[in-house]
C-alpha positions in Angstrom: 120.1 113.5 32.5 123.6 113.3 31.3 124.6 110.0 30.3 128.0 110.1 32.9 125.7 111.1 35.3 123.2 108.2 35.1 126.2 105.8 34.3 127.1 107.1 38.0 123.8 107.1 39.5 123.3 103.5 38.2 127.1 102.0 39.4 126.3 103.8 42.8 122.8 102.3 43.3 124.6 98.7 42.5 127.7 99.2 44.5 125.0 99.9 47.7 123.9 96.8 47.0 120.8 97.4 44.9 120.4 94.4 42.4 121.9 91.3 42.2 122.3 89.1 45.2 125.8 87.5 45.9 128.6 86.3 48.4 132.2 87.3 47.9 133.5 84.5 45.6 130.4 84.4 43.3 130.4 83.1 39.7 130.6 85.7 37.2 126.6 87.4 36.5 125.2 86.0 33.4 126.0 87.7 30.4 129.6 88.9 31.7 133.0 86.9 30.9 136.1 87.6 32.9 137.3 89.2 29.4 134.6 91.8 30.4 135.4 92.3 34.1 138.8 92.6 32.8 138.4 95.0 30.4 136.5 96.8 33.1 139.1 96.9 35.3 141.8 98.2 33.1 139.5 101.1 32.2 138.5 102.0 35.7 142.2 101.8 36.4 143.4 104.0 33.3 140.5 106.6 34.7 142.5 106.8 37.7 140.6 104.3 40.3 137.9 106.3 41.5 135.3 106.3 39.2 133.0 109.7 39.1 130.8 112.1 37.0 134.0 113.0 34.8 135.6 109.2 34.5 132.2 107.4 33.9 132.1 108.3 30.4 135.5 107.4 30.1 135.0 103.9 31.2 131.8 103.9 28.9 133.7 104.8 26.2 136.7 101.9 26.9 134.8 99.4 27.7 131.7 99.8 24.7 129.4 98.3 27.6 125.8 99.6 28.7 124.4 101.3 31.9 123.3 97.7 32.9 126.1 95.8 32.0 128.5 98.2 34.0 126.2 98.3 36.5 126.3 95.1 36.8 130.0 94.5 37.0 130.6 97.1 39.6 128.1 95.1 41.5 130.1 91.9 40.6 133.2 93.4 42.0 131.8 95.1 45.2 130.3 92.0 46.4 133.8 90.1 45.6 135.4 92.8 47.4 137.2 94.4 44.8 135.6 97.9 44.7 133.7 100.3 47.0 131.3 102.8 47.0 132.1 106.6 47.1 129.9 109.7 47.5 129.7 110.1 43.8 130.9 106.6 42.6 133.2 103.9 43.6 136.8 103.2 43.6 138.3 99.6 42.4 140.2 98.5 45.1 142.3 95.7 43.6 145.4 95.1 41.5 147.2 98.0 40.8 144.4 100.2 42.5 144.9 98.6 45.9 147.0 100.9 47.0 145.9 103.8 44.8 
C-alpha cells in the first residue's frame, strides 16, 4: 500500500472515531504538544484544507510525524471540533479553514 494512501486510511479510521476516547475540550493525547497540533494545522492548511490521497504525503512531509502520531492528532482535532471526516479524508475546519 502507498504510504499517502495508508496515511489516509489511518486519519479516516480516527476521524470516525476509531481510537482514542474524548469530549470536545480534551487535554492534548500524550505524546503531542500544541507545537505539534500547530504545526499540523499549518500543514493541513498549506495543503489546501481538505486533506486526501494527494495532500497526505504532503502533510507527512511538513510535519516529519508518523501514521500514528497524525492519526492521532486528526483524532484530537475531530473530537474538539476542529476537523471532519470526508469520503477520502477530512478537512480542518478552523482558523483560516473555517470558511475554506
Amino acid at each position: 500500500m502507498k504510504p499517502a494512501v495508508a496515511l489516509l486510511a489511518a486519519l479516516t479510521l480516527t476521524a470516525c472515531g476509531a481510537g482514542l476516547d474524548g469530549v470536545p475540550g480534551q487535554t492534548l493525547p500524550d505524546g503531542v504538544t500544541e507545537q505539534d497540533v500547530a504545526l499540523f494545522k499549518t500543514a493541513a492548511t498549506q495543503a489546501g484544507c481538505v486533506i486526501g490521497p494527494a495532500q497526505a504525503d504532503q502533510v507527512r512531509a511538513a510535519t516529519g510525524f508518523d501514521t500514528a502520531k497524525l492519526s492521532i492528532i486528526t483524532q484530537y482535532l475531530t473530537l474538539a471540533g476542529e476537523s471532519t471526516p470526508t469520503d477520502s479524508g477530512f478537512r480542518l475546519t478552523s482558523g483560516s479553514c473555517a470558511n475554506a
